[in-house]
N, C-alpha and C positions, 0 to 999 in steps of 0.2 A: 482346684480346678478353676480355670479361668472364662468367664464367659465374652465373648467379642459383641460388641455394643456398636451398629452403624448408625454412624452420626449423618442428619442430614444437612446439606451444605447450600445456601439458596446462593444464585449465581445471577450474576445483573448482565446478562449478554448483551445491552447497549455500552458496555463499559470495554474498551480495546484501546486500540493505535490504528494510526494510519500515516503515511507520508507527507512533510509538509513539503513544497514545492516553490514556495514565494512566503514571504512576508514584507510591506510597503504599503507606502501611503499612496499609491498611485492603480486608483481602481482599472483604467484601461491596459496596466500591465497585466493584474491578475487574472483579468478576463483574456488576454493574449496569451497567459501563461499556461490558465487553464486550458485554452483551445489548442495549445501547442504540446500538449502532454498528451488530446485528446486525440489528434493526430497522428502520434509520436506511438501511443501504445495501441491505437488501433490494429497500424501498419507494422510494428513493431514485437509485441507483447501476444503469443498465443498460449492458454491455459486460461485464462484469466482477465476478464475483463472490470479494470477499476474505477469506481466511479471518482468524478471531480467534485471539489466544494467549497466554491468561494464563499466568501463571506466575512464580514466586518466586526473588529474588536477592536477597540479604541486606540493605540489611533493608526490600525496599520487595516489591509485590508490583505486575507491571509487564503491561500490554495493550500487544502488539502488534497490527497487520493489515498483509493482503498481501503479497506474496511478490515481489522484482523483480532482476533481478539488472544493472540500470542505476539510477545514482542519481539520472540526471535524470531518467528514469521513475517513479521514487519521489516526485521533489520532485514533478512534475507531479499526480501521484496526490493529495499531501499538500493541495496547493491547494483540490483539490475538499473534500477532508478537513473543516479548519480552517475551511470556512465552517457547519461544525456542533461540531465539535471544535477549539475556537479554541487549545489547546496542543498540539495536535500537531507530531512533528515524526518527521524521518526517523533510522534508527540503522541502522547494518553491525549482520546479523545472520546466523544460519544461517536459510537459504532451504527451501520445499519445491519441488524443480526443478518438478515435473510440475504446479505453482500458479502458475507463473509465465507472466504473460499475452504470448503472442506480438507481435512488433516490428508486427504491424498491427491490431491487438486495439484497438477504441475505444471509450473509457469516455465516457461522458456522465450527469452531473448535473443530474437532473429537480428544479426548486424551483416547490412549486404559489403561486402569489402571493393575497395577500387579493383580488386580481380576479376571480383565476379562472382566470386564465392561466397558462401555462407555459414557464417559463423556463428553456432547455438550456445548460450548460456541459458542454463535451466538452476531451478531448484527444487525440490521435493523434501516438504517436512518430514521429519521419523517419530514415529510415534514410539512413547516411551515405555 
C-alpha cells in the first residue's frame, strides 16, 4: 500500500516576465518609447491594461511592459506587441504580483484597417 505525501511548494510571485520594448543609452527615447506604447495600448489593447517601466542599468536605459508570471503568456502577449513594436521581446524580471492578468483574462488587439474595418487579434491562455 502506497501512501501519497503532498509536498509543499513556496512560490516567489514577484518572480515572471514581461516585455522588453527599448534598450539604449538615450533616456529621452525611453521615455518617448514608453509614452508611445502608453498610447498605442491604451487605444489599441482591450483585456488588459500593461504597465510601463523605465528604468536604468548600466549603461543602457531599458522599457519594460506587463507583468506575467508564465512565459508563454508573455511570448503570447509579445506577438500582439511586435506588430507595433517590431523589437520587442520577453526577459525574466521582477513582476508586480497584483498586475498580473489572471489565467482567463483575454487580451485582444484592435487594428483599425485603411477600409475601415476592424481587425481583432486575441489571446486567451488554457489552462492545463
Amino acid at each position: 500500500q502506497k501512501i501519497k505525501k503532498e509536498r509543499e511548494v513556496e512560490v516567489d510571485l514577484t518572480k515572471g516576465y514581461r516585455i522588453q520594448v527599448y534598450s539604449g543609452q538615450d533616456v529621452f527615447e525611453a521615455d518617448t518609447i514608453a509614452s508611445r506604447f502608453r498610447a498605442w495600448s491604451d487605444t489599441t489593447i482591450t483585456g488588459y491594461q500593461a504597465e510601463t517601466y523605465t528604468f536604468f542599468k548600466t549603461p543602457y536605459y531599458r522599457v519594460h511592459v506587463g507583468d506575467f508570471h508564465s512565459r508563454d503568456r508573455a511570448l503570447s502577449f509579445s506577438k500582439l506587441v511586435k506588430r507595433f513594436f517590431r523589437d520587442a521581446w520577453v526577459v525574466y524580471d521582477t513582476v508586480n504580483p497584483y498586475l498580473v492578468p489572471d489565467e482567463t483574462t483575454k487580451i485582444i488587439l484592435q487594428e483599425l484597417q485603411k477600409s475601415g474595418t476592424i481587425l481583432l487579434y486575441s489571446y486567451q491562455s488554457c489552462t492545463q
